[in-house]
Z-matrix of the N, CA and C atoms (Angstrom, degrees):
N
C 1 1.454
C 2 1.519 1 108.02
N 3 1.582 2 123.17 1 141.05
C 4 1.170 3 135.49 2 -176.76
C 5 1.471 4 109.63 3 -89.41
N 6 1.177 5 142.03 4 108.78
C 7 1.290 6 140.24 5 167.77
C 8 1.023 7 107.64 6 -98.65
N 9 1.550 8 120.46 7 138.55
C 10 1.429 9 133.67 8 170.47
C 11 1.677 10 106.15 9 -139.95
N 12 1.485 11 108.40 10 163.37
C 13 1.452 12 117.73 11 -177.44
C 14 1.726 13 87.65 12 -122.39
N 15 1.759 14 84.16 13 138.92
C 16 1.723 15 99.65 14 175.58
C 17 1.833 16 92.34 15 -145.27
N 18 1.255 17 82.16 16 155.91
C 19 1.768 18 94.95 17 169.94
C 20 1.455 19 101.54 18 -124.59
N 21 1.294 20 93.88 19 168.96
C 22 1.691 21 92.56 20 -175.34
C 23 1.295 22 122.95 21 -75.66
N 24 1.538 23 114.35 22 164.65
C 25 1.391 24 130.76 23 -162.28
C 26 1.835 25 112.52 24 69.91
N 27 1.770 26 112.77 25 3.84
C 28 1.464 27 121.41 26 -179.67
C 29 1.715 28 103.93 27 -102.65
N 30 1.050 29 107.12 28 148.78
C 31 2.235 30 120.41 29 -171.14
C 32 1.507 31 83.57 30 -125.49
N 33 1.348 32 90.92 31 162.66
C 34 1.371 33 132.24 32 143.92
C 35 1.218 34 137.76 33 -146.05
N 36 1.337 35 115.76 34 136.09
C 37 1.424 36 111.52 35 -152.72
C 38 1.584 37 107.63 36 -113.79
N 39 1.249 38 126.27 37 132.85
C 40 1.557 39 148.38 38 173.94
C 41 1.360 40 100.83 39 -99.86
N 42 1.457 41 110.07 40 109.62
C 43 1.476 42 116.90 41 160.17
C 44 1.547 43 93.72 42 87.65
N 45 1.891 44 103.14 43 -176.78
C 46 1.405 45 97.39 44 163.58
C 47 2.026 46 117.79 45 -87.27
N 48 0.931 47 90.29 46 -0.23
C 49 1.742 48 97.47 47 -170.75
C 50 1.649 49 124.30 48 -93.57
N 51 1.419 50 92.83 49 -17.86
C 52 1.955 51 97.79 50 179.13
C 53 1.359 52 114.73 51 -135.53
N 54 1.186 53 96.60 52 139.22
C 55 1.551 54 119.71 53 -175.56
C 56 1.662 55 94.39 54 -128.82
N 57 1.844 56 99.12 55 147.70
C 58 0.930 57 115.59 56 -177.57
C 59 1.675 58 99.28 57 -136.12
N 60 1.214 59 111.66 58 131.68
C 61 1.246 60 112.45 59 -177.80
C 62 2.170 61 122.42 60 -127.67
N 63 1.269 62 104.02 61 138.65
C 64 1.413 63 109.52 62 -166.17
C 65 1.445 64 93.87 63 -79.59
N 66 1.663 65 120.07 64 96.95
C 67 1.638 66 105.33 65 -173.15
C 68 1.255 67 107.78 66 -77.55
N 69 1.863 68 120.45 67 -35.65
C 70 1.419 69 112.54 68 -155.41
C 71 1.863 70 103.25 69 -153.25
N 72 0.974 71 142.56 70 134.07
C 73 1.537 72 127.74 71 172.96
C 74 1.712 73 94.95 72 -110.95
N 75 0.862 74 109.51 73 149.97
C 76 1.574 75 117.90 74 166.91
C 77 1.597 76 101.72 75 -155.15
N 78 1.368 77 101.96 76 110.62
C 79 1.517 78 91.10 77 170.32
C 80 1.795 79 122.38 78 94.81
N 81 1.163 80 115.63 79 -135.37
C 82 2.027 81 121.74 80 149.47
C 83 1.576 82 96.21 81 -122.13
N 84 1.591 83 119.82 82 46.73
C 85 1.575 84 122.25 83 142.44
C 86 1.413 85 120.19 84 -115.01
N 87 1.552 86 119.71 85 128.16
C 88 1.142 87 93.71 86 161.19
C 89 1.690 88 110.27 87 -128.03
N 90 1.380 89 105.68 88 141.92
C 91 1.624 90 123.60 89 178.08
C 92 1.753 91 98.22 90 -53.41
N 93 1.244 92 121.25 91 137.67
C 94 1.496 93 117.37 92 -177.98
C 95 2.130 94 102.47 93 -149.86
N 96 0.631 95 90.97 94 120.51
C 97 1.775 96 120.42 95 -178.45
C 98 1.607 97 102.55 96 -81.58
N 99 1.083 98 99.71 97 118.85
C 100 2.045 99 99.26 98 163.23
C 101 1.610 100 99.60 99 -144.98
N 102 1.535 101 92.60 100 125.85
C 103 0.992 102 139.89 101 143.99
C 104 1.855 103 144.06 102 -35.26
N 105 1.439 104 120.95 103 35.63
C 106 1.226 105 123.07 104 -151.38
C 107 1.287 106 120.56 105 -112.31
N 108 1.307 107 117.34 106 152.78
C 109 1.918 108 109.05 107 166.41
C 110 1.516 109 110.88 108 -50.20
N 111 1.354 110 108.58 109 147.75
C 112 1.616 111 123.39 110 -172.03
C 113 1.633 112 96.77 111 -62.99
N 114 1.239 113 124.71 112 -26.40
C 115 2.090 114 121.93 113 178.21
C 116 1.249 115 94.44 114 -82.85
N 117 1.445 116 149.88 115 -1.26
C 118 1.066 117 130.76 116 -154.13
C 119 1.696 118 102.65 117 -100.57
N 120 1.451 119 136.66 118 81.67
C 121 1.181 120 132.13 119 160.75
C 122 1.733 121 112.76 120 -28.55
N 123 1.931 122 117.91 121 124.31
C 124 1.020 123 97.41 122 171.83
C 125 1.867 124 82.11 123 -143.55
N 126 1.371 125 107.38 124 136.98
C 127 1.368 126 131.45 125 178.15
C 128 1.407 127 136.68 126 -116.41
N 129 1.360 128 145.44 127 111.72
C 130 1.260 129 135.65 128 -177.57
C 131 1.813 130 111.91 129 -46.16
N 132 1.277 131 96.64 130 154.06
C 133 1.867 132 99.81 131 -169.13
C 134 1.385 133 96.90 132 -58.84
N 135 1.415 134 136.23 133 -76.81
C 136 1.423 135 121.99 134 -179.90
C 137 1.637 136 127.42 135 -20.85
N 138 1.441 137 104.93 136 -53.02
C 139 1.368 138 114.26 137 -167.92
C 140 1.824 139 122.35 138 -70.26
N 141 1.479 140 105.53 139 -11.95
C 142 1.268 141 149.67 140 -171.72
C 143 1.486 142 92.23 141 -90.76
N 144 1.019 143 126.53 142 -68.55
C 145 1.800 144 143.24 143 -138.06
C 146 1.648 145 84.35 144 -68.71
N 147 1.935 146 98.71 145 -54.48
C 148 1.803 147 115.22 146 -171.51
C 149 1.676 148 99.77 147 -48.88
N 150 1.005 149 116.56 148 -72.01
C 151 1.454 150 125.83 149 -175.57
C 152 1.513 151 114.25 150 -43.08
N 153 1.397 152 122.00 151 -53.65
C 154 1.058 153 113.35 152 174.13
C 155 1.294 154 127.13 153 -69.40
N 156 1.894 155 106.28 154 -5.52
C 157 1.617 156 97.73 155 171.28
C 158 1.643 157 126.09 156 -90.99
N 159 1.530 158 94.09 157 -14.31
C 160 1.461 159 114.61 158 175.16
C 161 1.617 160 104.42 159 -76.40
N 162 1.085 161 118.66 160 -35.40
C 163 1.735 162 104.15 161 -163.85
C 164 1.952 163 90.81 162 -88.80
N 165 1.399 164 110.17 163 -5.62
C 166 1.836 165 98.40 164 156.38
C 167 1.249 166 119.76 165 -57.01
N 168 1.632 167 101.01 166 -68.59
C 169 1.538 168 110.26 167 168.16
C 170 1.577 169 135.86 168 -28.80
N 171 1.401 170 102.60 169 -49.47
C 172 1.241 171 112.08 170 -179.96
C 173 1.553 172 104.47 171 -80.41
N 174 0.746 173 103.93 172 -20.51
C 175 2.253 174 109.04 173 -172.61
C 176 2.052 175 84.87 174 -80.04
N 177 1.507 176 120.78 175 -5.25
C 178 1.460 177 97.52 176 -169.85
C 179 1.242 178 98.42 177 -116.83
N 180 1.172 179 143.55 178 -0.80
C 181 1.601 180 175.50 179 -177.48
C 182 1.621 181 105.27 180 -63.05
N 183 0.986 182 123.39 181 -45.37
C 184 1.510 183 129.48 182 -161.36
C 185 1.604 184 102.51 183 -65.24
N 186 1.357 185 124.32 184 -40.20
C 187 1.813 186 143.99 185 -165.42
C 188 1.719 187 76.83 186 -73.52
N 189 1.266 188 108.30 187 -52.40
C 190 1.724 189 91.19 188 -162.91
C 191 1.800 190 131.52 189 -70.12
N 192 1.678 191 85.30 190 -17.85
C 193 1.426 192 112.14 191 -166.57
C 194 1.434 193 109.79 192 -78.62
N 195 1.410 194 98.75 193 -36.42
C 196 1.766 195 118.71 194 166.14
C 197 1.328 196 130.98 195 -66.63
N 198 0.786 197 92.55 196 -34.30
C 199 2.087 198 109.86 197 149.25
C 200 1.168 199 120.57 198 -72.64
N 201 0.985 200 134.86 199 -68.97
C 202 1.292 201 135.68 200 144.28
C 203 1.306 202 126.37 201 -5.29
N 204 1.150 203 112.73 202 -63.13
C 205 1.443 204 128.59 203 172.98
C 206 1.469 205 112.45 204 -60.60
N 207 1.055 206 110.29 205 -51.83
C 208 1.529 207 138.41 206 -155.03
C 209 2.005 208 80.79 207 -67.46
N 210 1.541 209 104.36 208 -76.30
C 211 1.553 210 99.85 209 -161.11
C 212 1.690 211 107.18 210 -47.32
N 213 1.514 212 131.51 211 -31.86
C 214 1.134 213 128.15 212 176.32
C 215 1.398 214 114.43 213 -65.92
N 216 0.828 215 127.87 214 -15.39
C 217 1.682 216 128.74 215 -179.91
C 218 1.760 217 100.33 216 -60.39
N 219 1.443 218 95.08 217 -43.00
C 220 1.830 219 120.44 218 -147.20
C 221 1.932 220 66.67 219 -80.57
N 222 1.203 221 125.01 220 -43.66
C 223 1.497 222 89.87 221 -148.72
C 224 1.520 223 113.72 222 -131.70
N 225 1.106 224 108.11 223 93.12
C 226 1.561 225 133.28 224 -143.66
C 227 1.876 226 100.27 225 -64.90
């Protein structure tokens, strides 16, 4: 992992396309700005973590759906 120190109104940039910027610190918060292509999905770690636990679920769904399916065939 890359650690760097920025103060505010200071970026750093990943790639040529994203910038990340230190908008505001108050406190142990700091306000942070990114900079990205309009395709570029960008998500807080929690909100990320949620999503990626749901698209498990649903990736385990299909075995059930097929049954599902399957007994409705049988029962018109």
């Amino acid at each position: 992992m890359l650690i760097l120190t920025r103060k505010a109104g200071q970026s750093i940039r990943i790639g040529d396309d994203i910038e990340i910027s230190v908008v505001e610190i108050k406190g142990r918060q700091a306000r942070i700005g990114i900079k990205a292509p309009k395709g570029l999905t960008i998500h807080r770690e929690e909100v990320f973590q949620r999503i990626k636990e749901e698209n498990l679920r649903a990736a385990a769904m299909p075995e059930d759906i097929d049954i599902l399916l399957a007994a409705g065939k049988r029962h018109p």
